[in-house]
KOLKE-129957 format. One record per residue (C-alpha): residue number from 1; x, y, z. Coordinates in Angstrom, 1 decimal. Example, Ala and Ser with C-alpha at 12.3 -4.5 7.8 and 13.67 -1.06 7.14 Angstrom:
<atoms>
1|12.3|-4.5|7.8
2|13.7|-1.1|7.1
</atoms>
This chain:
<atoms>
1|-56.7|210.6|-15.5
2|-57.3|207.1|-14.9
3|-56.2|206.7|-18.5
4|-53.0|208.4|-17.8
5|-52.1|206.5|-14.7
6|-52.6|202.7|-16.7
7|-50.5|204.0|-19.6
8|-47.8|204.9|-17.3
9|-48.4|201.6|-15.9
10|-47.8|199.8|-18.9
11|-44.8|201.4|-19.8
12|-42.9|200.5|-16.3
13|-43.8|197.4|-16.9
14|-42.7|197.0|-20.1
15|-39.1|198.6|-18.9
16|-38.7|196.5|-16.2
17|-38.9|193.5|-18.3
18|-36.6|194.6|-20.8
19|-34.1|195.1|-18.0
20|-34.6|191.5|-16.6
21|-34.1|189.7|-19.9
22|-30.6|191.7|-20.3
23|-29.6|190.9|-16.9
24|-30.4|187.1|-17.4
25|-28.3|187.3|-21.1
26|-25.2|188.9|-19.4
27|-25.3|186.3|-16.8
28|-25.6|182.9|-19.6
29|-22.8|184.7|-21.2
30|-20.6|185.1|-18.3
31|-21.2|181.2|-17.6
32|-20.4|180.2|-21.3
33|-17.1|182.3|-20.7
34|-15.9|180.4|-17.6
35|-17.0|177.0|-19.1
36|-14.4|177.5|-21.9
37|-11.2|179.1|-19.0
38|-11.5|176.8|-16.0
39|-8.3|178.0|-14.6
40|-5.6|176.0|-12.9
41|-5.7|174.1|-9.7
42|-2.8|173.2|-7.5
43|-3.4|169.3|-6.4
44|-1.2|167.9|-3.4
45|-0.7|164.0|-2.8
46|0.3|162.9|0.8
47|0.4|159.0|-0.2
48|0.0|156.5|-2.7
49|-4.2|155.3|-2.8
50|-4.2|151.8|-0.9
51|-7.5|150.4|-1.2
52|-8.7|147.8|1.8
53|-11.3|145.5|2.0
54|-13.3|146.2|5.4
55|-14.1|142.9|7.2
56|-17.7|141.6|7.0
57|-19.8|141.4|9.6
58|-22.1|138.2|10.0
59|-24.9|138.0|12.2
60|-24.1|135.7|14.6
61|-27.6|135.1|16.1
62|-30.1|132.8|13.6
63|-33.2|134.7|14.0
64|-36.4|133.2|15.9
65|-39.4|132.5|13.6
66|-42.5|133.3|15.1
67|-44.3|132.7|12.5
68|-46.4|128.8|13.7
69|-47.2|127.6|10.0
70|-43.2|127.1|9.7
71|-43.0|124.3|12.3
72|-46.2|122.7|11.7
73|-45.0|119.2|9.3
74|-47.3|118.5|6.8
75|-48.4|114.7|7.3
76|-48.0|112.8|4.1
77|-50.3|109.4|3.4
78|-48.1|106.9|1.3
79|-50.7|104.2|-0.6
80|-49.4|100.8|-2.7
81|-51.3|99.6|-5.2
82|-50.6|95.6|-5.5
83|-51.9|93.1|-8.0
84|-51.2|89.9|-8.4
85|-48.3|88.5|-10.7
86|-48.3|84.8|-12.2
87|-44.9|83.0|-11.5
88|-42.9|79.8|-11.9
89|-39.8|80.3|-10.3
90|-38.9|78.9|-6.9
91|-35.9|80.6|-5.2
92|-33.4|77.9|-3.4
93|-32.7|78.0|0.3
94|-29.1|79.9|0.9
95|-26.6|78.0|2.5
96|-23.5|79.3|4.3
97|-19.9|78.3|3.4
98|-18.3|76.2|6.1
99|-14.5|77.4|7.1
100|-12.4|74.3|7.5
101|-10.6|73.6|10.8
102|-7.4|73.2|11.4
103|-7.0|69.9|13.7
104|-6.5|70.4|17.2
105|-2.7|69.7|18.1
106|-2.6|67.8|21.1
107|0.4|68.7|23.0
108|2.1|66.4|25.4
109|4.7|67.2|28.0
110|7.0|64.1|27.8
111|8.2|61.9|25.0
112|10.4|59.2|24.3
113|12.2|57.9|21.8
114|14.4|55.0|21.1
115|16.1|53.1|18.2
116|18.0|50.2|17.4
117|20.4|49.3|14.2
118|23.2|47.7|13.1
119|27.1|47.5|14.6
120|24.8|47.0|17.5
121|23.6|50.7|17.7
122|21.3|52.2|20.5
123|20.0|55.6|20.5
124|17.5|57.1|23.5
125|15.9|60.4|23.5
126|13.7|61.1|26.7
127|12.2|65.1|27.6
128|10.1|65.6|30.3
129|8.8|69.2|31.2
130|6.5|69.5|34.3
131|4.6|72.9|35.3
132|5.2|73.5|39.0
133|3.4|76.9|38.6
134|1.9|79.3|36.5
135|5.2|80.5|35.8
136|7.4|77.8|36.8
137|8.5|74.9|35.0
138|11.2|71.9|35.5
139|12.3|70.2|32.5
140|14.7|67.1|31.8
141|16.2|65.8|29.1
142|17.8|62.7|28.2
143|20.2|62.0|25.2
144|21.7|58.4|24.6
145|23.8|57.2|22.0
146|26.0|54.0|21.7
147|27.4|51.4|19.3
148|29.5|48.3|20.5
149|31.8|48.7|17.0
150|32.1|46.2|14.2
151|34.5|47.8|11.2
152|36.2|46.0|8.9
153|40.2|45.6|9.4
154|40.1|47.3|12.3
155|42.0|45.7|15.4
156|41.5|47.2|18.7
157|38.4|48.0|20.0
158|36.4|50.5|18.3
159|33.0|50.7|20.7
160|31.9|54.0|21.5
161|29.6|55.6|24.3
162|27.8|59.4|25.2
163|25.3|59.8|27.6
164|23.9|63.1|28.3
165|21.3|64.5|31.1
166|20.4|67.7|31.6
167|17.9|69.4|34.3
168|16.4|72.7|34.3
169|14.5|74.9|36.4
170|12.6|77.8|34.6
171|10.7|81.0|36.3
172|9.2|83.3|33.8
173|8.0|86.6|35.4
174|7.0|90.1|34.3
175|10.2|91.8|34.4
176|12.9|88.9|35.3
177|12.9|85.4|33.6
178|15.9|83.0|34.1
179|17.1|79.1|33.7
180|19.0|77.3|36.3
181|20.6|74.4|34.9
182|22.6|71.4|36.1
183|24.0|68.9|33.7
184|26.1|65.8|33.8
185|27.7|63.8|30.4
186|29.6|60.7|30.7
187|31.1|60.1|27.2
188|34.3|56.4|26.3
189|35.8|56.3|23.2
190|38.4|54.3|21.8
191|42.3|55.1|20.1
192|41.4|52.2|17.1
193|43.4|53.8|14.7
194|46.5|52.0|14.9
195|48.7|52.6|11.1
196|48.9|48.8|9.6
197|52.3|47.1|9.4
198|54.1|48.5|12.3
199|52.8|46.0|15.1
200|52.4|42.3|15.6
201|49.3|40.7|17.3
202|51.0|40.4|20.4
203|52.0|43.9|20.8
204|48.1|45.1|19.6
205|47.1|42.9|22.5
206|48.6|44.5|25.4
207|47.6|48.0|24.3
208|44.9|49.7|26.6
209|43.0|51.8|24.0
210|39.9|52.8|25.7
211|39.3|56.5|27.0
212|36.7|58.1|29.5
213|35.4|61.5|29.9
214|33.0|62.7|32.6
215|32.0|66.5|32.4
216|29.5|67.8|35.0
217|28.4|71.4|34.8
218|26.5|74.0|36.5
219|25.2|77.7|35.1
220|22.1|79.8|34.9
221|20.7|82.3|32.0
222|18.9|85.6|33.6
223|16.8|87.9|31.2
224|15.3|91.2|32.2
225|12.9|94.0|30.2
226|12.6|97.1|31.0
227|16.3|97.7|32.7
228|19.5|99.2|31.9
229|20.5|95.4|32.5
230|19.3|93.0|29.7
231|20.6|89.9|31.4
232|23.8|87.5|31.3
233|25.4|84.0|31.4
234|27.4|82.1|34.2
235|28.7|78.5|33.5
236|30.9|76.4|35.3
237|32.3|73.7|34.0
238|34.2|70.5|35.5
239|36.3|67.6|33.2
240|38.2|64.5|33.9
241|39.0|61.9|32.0
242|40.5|57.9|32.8
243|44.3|59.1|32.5
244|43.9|61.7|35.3
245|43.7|64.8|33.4
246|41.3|67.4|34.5
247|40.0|71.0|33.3
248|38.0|73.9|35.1
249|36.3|76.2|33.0
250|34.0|79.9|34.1
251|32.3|81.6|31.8
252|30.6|85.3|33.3
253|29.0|87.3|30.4
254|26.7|90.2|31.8
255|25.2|92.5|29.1
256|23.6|96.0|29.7
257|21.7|98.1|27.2
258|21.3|102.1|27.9
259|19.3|104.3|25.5
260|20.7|107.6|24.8
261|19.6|110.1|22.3
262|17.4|107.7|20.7
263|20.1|105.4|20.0
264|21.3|101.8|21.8
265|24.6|101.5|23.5
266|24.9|98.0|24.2
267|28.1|96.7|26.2
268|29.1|92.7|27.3
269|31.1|92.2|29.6
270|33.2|89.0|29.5
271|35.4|86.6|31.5
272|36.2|83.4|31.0
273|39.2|81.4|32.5
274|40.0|77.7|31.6
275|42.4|75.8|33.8
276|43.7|72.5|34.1
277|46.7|70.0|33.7
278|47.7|66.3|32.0
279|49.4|64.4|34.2
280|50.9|62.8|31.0
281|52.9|64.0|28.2
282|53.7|62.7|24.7
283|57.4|63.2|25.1
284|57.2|61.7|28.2
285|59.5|64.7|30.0
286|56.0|64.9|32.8
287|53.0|66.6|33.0
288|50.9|69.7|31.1
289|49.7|72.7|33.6
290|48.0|75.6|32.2
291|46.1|78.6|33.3
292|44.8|81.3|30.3
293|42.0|84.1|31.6
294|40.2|86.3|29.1
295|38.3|89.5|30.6
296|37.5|92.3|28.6
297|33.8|94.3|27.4
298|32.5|95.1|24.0
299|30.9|98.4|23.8
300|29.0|99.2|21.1
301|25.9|101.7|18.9
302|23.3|100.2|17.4
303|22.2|102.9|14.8
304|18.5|101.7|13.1
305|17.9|103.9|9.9
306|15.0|103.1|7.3
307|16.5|100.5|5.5
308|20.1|100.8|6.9
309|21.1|98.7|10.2
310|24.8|99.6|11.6
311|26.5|98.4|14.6
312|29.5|100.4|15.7
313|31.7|98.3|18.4
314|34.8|96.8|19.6
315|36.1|94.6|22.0
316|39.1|95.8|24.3
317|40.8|92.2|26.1
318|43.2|91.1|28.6
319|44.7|88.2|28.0
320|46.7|86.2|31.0
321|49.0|83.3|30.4
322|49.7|82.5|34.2
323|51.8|79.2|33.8
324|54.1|81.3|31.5
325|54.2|84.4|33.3
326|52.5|86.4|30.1
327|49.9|89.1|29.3
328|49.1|91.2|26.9
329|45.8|93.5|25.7
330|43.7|92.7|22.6
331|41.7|95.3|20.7
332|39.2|94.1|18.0
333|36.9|95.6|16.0
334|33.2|94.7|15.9
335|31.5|96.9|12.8
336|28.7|95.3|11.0
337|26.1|97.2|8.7
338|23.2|95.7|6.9
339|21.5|97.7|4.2
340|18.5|96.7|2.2
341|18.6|97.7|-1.3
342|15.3|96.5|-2.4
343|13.2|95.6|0.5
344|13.1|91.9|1.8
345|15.0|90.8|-1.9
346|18.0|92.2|-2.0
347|20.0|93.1|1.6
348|23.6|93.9|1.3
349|25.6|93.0|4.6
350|29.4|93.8|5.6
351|31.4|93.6|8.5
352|34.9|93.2|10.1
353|35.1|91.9|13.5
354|37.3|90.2|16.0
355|37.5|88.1|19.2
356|39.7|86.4|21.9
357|38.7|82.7|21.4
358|39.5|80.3|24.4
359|40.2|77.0|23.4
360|39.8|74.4|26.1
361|40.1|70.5|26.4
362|36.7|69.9|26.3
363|36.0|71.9|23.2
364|38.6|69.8|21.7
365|37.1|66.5|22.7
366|33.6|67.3|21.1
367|34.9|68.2|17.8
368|37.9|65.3|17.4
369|37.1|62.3|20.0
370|40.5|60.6|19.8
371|43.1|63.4|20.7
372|45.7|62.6|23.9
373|45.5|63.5|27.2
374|48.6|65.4|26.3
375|47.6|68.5|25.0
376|48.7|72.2|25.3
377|46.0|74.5|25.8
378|46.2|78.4|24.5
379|43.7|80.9|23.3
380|43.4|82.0|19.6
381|43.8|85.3|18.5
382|41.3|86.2|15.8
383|43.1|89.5|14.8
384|40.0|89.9|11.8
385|37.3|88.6|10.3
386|36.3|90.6|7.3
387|32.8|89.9|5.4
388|31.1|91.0|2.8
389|27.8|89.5|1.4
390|24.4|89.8|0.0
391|21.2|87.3|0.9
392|17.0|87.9|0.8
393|14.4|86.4|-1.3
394|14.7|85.4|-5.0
395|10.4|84.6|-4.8
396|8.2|84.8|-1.6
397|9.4|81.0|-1.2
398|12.7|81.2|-2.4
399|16.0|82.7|-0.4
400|19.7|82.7|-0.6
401|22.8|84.0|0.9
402|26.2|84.6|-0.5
403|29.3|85.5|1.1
404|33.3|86.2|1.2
405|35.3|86.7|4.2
406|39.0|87.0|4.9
407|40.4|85.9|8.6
408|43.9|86.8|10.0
409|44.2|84.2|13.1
410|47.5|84.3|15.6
411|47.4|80.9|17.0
412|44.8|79.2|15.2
413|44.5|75.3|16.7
414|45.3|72.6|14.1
415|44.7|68.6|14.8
416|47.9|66.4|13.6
417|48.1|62.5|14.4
418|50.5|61.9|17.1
419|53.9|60.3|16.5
420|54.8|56.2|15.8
421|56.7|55.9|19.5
422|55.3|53.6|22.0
423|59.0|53.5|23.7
424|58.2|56.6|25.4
425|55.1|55.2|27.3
426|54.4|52.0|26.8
427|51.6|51.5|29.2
428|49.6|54.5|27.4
429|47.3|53.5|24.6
430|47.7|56.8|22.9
431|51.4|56.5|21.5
432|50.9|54.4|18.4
433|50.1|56.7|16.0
434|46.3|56.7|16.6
435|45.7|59.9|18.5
436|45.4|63.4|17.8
437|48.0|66.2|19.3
438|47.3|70.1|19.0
439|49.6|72.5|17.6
440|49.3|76.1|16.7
441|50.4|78.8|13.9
442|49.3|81.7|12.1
443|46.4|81.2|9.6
444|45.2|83.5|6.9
445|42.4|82.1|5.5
446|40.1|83.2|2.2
447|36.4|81.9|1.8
448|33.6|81.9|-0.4
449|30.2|80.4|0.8
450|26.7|80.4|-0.6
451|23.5|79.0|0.7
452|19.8|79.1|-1.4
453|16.8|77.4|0.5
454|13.6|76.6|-1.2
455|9.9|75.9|0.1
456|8.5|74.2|-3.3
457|5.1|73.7|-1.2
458|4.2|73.9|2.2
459|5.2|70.0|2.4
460|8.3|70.1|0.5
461|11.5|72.2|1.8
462|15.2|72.0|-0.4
463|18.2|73.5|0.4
464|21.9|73.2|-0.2
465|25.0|74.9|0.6
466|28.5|75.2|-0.1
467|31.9|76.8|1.3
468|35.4|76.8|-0.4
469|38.3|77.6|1.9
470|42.1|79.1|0.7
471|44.6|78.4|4.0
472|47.8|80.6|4.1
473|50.2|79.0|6.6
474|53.2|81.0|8.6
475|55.0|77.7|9.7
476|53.6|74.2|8.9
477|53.9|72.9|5.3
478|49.9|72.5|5.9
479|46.6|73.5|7.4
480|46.4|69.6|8.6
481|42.7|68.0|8.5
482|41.2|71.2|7.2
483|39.5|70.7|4.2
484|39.4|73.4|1.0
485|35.4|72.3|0.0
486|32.2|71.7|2.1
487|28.9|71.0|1.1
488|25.5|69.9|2.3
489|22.3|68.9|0.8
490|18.8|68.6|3.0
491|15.4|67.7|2.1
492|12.3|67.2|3.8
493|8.7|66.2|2.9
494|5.8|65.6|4.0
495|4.1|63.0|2.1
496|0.8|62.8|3.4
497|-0.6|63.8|7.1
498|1.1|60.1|8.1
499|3.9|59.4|6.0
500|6.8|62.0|6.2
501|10.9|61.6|4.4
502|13.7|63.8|4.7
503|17.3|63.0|3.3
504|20.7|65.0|4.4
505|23.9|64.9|1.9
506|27.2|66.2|3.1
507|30.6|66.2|0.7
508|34.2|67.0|2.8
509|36.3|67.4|0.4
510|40.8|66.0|0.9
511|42.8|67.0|4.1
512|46.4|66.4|4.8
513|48.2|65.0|7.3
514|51.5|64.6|8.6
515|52.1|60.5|9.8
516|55.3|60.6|11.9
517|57.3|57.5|13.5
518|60.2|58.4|16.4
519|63.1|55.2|17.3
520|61.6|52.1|18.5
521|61.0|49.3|16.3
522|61.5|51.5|13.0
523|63.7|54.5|11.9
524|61.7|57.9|12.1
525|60.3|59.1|8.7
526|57.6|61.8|8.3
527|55.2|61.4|5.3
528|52.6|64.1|4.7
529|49.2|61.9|3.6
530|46.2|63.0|1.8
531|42.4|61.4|3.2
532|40.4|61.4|0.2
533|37.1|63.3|-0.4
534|33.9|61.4|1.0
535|30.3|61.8|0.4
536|27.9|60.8|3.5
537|23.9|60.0|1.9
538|21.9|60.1|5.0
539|18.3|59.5|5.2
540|15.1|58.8|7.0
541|11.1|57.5|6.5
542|8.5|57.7|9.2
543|4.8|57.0|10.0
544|2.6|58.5|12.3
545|-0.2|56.3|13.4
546|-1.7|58.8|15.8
547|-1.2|62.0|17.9
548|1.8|59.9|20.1
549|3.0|57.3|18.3
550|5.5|57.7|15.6
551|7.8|55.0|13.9
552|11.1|55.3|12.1
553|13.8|54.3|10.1
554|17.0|55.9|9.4
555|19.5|54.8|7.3
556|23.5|56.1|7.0
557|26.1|56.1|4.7
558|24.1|55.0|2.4
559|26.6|55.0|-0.6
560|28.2|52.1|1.8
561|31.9|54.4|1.8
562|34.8|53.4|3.3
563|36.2|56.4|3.9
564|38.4|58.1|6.6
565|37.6|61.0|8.7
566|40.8|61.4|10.3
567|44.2|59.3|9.6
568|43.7|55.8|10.2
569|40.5|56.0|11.4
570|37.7|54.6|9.2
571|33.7|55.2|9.8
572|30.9|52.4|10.1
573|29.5|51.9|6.6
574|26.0|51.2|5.8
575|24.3|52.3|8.8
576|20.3|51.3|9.3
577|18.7|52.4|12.6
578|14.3|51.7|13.2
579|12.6|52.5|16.1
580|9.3|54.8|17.5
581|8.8|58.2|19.0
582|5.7|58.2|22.3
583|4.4|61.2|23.0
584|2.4|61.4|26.8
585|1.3|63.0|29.4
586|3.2|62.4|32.8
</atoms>
């Protein structure tokens, strides 16, 4: 039985397995069958795959070490081993290079200065400036020159005279700084240029040719910073001379500065009236009045650019005539521009510009001495004055300049002898043909100038320049006594820390004149007459023996010429002057 129930055992068992191992094959081959069929899927895509890159997180905290054998420095013994080394060489002692001083300049407040030549010649040069404060000075000056004549053939008297003194007050503070100033200048020269042939002795002798002039004059200069209102000029003016002719002359120029989007508007305002009247006249028909004001202002923009400097301007006028009742307005323009087309070597310039120029007696007096107290006085109108040029630096000690200009003048004042007529006031020195007149007439005028300056060491300075001039005439036949060339030549060195030269060169090349005789003694005629071309070699040696004392010579037309430098009116010739400069305290 127990038999039975182990057989039956075993055979369950047996059936069961069989069963599993089926069950496990159906379910492998079921697999292999869906490996080879995996269907279809239906996939759908919302947006594009953007990768980002998250940010990373640093730990913003260094973490403490605890740990006491980090700290703790390990102590390090450092041991040289020396041993001595045989040797023959001897190191010499440094020494330190000495910098050479420049030598103290003493400076002095006053000095004088006086010389003596030939044609019995003086001249006197005294300056004096005395500190009344820190910021307050008083200065004078002194200026003296005077020579008691001596030229061959000439037959009047042909002395000459000019003294000048001026005093200033200075105050120099923070914001406001300005010069009073008070001057006086007694000047005597002498009609000598009488034409030859026309006169006997007799008649040269009772002929009163000596002149005087006495000009006093009173003004101030005012500067400011830091104000719309950069400063001005006032002058006043007084002349009179020995044949009762007098002038008055103001001058009021105000300038103001306003800064407005970065740029400059400057604007000048000016006025200046000249007024007077000769009690003579060459025609003898009574005296000369006149009365000319010029007020206007002269806006203009300053535009700063790199390289490139323009000035944008012009100058609006009124002009006044009151002895003649007339008036008119003036507009000029005032545009200038600089550019620089390589730095410091090459700067281009241009402009066109314009003024009201207000002739007056005095003017007249400085630059021809032996005009008449019988002049008429008017204004020039300067319609243009067009430029174009180019200057800089050929080397660091080498510059130049070079220019042409064209000028359209209404008016321009011309010098022309007066005529051969003593008849019409014979008590008058002025009437014998050796005096100047004044006349008027549009100019055009064409020049070329060029200038080069040299500094061949720091001892030795050159330079020389030269202008040609083309005249375009509406009326006269000439431009009387204007010349077509000028030139100059200047050269100064320093020979040693005593010795010291310097000569000066000019060339005026031939004017034209128109010599006219009216009646009297001889029938009128008009000749035009050509002064030659002159060359004046001027030069001078001095020696400094110490810090204030200094002799000199100076020497003058050296080339000994004989030449005229207005009709009938020949120069000293060979000039030598020697005298000493003291500086000092006083």
């Amino acid at each position: 039985m127990r038999n039975q129930i182990l057989k039956s055992s075993f055979i369950l068992a047996i059936f069961f397995m069989a069963n599993l191992a089926n069950a496990q094959k159906t379910e492998d081959e079921k697999e292999k069958e869906k490996e080879k069929n995996i269907g279809t899927e239906v996939v759908n895509v919302v947006r594009s795959y953007t990768p980002t890159i998250s940010d990373a997180f640093k730990i913003k905290q260094t973490p403490s070490l605890n740990d006491k054998e980090t700290n703790k420095k390990k102590e390090i013994k450092y041991s040289i081993f020396s041993f001595p080394v045989a040797s023959t060489f001897t190191p010499a002692k440094g020494k330190a290079e000495g910098l050479k001083k420049a030598k103290k300049v003493k400076l002095y407040n006053t000095y004088l200065s006086l010389g003596l030549g030939n044609y019995n010649t003086a001249a006197l040069d005294f300056y004096t400036s005395r500190a009344i404060s820190r910021d307050e000075t008083f200065d004078i000056s002194l200026n003296h020159h005077s020579s008691q004549g001596g030229i061959d053939n000439v037959q009047l008297d042909d002395k000459f005279f000019d003294t000048k003194l001026d005093l200033a007050y200075i105050n120099r503070g923070r914001d406001l700084s300005w010069k009073g100033k008070l001057g006086y200048q007694h000047q005597v020269y002498n009609w000598y240029g009488l034409p030859e042939g026309f006169l006997t002795p007799d008649q040269i002798g009772t002929i009163s040719e000596q002149q005087t002039y006495h000009n006093v004059y009173v003004g101030a200069d005012v500067k400011m910073e830091d104000s719309f209102f950069n400063g001005g000029t006032v002058l006043y003016r007084r002349m009179f001379d020995a044949f009762s002719s007098g002038e008055n002359r103001l001058i009021l120029q105000p300038e103001f500065e306003v800064a407005i989007a970065g740029e400059l508007i400057k604007t000048v305002v000016d006025i200046d009236y000249v007024g007077g009247t000769f009690k003579n006249n060459i025609v003898g028909t009574g005296g000369i009045d006149y009365s000319n004001l010029k007020a206007g202002i002269s806006p203009s923009l300053v535009i700063l650019r790199d390289d490139l400097t323009v000035n944008f301007g012009a100058g609006i006028y009124y002009g006044l005539d009151a002895e003649n009742s007339k008036n008119d307005i003036y507009i000029y323009p005032r545009i200038t521009a600089q550019y620089k087309l390589s730095g410091d070597n090459v700067i281009a310039y241009a402009g066109i510009e314009g003024d009201l120029k207000q002739n007056s007696y005095y003017d007249f007096v400085q630059e021809n001495n032996f005009v008449s107290p019988t002049l008429a006085i008017a204004p020039t109108d300067q319609q243009y004055n067009g430029y174009l040029g180019i200057k800089g630096k050929l080397t660091s000690s080498v510059s130049y300049n070079a220019r042409a200009s064209y000028i359209a003048e209404n008016g321009k004042a011309l010098f022309q002898v007066n005529e051969f007529n003593p008849s019409a006031t014979s008590d008058n020195g002025y009437t014998y043909g050796n005096s100047f007149n004044v006349l008027y007439d549009d100019v055009n005028t064409i020049s070329v100038f060029g200038e080069v300056n040299v500094d061949i060491t720091s001892n030795f300075k050159f330079g020389a320049k030269a202008e040609y001039f083309n005249y375009s005439m509406d009326q006269q036949a000439e431009a009387w006594n204007l010349p077509e060339l000028e030139a100059s030549i200047f050269a100064d060195y320093q020979i040693t820390e005593n010795w010291f030269a310097g000569a000066n060169i000019f060339f005026i090349g031939e004017r034209k004149d128109l010599v006219t005789s009216a009646g009297g003694i001889i029938a009128p005629t008009s000749t035009i007459v050509t002064l030659d071309s002159f060359i004046d070699v001027n030069a001078h040696l001095g020696y400094r023996f110490n810090d204030r004392l200094t002799a000199f010579v100076k020497a003058n037309n050296i080339a000994n010429q004989d030449y005229q430098r207005w009709v009938n009116f020949p120069v000293q010739q060979f000039q030598i002057m020697a005298g000493a400069t003291y500086k000092f305290d006083f």
